[in-house]
C-alpha positions as CSV (number, residue, x, y, z in Angstrom):
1,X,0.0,0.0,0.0
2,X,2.9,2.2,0.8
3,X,4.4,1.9,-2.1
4,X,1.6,2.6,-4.2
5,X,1.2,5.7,-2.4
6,X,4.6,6.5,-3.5
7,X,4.7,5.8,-6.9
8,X,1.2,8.1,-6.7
9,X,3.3,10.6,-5.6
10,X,5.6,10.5,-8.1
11,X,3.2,10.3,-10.8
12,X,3.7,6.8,-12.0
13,X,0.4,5.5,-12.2
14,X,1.4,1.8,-13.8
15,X,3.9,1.0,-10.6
16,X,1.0,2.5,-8.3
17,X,-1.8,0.7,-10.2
18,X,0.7,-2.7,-9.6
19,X,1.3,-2.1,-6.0
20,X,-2.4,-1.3,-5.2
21,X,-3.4,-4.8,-7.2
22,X,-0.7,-6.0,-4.5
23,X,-2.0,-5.2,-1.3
24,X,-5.1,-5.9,-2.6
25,X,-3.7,-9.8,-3.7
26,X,-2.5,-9.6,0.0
27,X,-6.1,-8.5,1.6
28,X,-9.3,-8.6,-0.7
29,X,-11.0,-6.0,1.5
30,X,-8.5,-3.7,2.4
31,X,-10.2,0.0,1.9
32,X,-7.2,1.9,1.4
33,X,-6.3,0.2,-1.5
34,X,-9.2,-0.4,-3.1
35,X,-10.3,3.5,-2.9
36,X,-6.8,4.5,-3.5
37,X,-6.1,1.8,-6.8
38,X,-9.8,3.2,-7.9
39,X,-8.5,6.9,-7.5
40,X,-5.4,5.9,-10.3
41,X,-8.1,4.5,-12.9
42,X,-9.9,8.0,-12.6
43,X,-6.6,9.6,-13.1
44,X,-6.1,11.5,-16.8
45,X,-3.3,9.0,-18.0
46,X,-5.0,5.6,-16.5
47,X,-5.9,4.8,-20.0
48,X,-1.8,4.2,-20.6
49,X,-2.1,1.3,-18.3
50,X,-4.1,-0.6,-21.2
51,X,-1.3,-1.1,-23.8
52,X,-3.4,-3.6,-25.8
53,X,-5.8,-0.9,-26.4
54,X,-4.5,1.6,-29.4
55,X,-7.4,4.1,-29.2
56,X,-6.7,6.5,-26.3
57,X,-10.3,7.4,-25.5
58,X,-11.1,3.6,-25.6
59,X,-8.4,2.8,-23.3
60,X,-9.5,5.9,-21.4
61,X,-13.2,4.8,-21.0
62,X,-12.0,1.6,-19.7
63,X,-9.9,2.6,-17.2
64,X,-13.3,4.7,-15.5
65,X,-15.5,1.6,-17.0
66,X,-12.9,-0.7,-14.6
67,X,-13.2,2.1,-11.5
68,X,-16.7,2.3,-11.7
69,X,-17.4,-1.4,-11.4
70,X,-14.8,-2.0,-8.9
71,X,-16.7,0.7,-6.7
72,X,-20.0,-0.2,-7.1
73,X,-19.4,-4.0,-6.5
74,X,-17.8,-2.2,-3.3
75,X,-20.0,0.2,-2.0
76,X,-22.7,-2.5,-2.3
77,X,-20.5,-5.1,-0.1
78,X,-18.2,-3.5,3.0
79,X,-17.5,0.0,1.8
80,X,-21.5,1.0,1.8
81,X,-19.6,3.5,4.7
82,X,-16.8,4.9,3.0
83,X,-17.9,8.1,1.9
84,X,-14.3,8.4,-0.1
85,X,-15.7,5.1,-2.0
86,X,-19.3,6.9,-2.8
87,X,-17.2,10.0,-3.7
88,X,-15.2,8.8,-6.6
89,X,-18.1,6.6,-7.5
90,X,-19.9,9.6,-8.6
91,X,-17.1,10.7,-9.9
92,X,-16.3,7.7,-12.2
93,X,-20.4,7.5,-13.5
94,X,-20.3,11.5,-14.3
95,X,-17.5,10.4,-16.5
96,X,-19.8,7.6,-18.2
97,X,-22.2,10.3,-18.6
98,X,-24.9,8.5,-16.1
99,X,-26.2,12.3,-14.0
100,X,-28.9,10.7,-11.9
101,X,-26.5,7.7,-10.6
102,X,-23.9,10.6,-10.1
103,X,-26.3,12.6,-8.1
104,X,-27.7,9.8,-5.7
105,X,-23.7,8.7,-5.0
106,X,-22.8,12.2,-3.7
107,X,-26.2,12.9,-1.4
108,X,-25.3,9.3,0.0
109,X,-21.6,10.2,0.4
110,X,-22.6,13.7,2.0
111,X,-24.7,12.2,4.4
112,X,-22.3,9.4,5.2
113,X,-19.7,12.3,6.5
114,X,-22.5,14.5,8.1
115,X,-23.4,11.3,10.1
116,X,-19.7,10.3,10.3
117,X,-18.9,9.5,14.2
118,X,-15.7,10.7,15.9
119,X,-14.4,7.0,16.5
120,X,-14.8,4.4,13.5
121,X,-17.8,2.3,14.8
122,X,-15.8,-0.5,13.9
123,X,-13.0,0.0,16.4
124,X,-15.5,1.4,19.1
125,X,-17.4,-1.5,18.9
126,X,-14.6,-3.9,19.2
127,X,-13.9,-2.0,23.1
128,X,-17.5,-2.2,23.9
129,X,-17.5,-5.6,22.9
């Protein structure tokens, strides 16, 4: 994960893209990664990632096609409460041109962080527990 982050911040999106599918090879469910890895499909250049793919805009749209249906199979499973997750999926459907899916991602992701708790309910839970 950390060295996804870091080849994010260099602005090498294939390294990052491979070290995000990493951690995720690692642990299936791990947010970070999967929010982060879904945040360098959205990127501009993702669509370089596809080299099989000669049209740019093809390769571009399925870079956000890829993004969109990792989120959604996500937000539907253990990241319904990651507003981050909701976030970008809005952000990936506006791209596909779908406004009304758009729309209902970002009222759900704003009232995810207005109702946000100061304590992740899944660590407070585990002390009450």
């Amino acid at each position: 994960m950390q060295l996804g982050l870091y080849f994010s911040a260099l602005d090498d999106n294939a390294r990052a893209i491979a070290a995000f599918h990493k951690a995720l090879v690692i642990s299936p469910d791990y947010i970070p990664a999967i929010v982060h890895l879904s945040e360098q499909y959205l990127h501009p250049s993702a669509g370089q990632s596809f080299s099989l793919v000669k049209d740019a805009s093809e390769a571009r749209r399925g870079a956000v096609d890829l993004a969109a249906g990792m989120l959604s199979s996500f937000t539907r499973g253990v990241g319904w409460d990651v507003p981050e997750a909701w976030y970008l999926l809005a952000k990936a459907v506006g791209m596909q041109g779908r406004k009304e899916r758009q729309r209902v991602c970002l009222t759900y992701a704003l009232g995810l962080v207005e109702g946000q708790p100061i304590r992740d309910l899944r660590v407070a839970l585990g002390y009450a527990l």
